[in-house]
N, C-alpha and C positions, 0 to 999 in steps of 0.2 A: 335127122333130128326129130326129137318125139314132141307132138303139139303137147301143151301145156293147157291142163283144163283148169278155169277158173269159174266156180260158182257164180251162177246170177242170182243176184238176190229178186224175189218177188215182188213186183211193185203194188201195194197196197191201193185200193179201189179211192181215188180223191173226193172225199165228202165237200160240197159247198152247198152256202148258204143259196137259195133260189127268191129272188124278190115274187111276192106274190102280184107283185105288177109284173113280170116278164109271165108268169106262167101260174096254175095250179095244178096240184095233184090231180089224179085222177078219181073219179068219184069213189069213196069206199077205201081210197088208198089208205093205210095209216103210215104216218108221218111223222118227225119229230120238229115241233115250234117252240117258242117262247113268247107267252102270252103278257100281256098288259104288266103283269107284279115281277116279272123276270125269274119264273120258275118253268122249268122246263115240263112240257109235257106231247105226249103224243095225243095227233088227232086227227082227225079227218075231213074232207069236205063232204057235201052232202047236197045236189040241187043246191050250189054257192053257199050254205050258208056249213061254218066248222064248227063241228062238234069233238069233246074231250070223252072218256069216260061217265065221267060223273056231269057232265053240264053242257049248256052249248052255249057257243063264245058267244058274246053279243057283240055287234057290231061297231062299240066303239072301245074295245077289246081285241079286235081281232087280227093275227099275228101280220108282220110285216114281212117276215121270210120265213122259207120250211127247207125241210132236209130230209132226203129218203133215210127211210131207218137202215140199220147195218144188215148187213147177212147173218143168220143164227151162227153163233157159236159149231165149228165141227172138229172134232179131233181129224188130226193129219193121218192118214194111212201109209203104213209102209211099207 
């Protein structure tokens, strides 16, 4: 009798939210948070204090959990 092969599907990398009381990023890491107004943005720590693009959070702003950002985009090889 011939085995039967059945596809495994891929399991996708599990994104969760990380309390910034359990841990922070690593210095320089960039991140994805949701600051004070609930718009998302990426940022970074920096010597404790996180900075965005354009501003650095201030401290009674600043996020309550982070999330590593995804993997770039790659097309499938085949």
């Amino acid at each position: 009798m011939g085995m039967i092969e059945i596809p495994i599907k891929r399991r996708e990398p599990v994104m969760r939210w990380i309390p910034c009381s359990e841990r922070l990023p690593d210095d320089g890491e960039e991140v994805f948070v949701y600051l004070y107004n609930a718009s998302p943005y990426i940022a970074w720590v920096r010597d404790g204090h996180w900075y965005t693009e354009d501003f650095e959070v201030q401290e009674e702003h600043e996020p309550k959990a982070w999330m590593p950002l995804p993997e770039p985009y790659k097309e499938e090889e085949e």
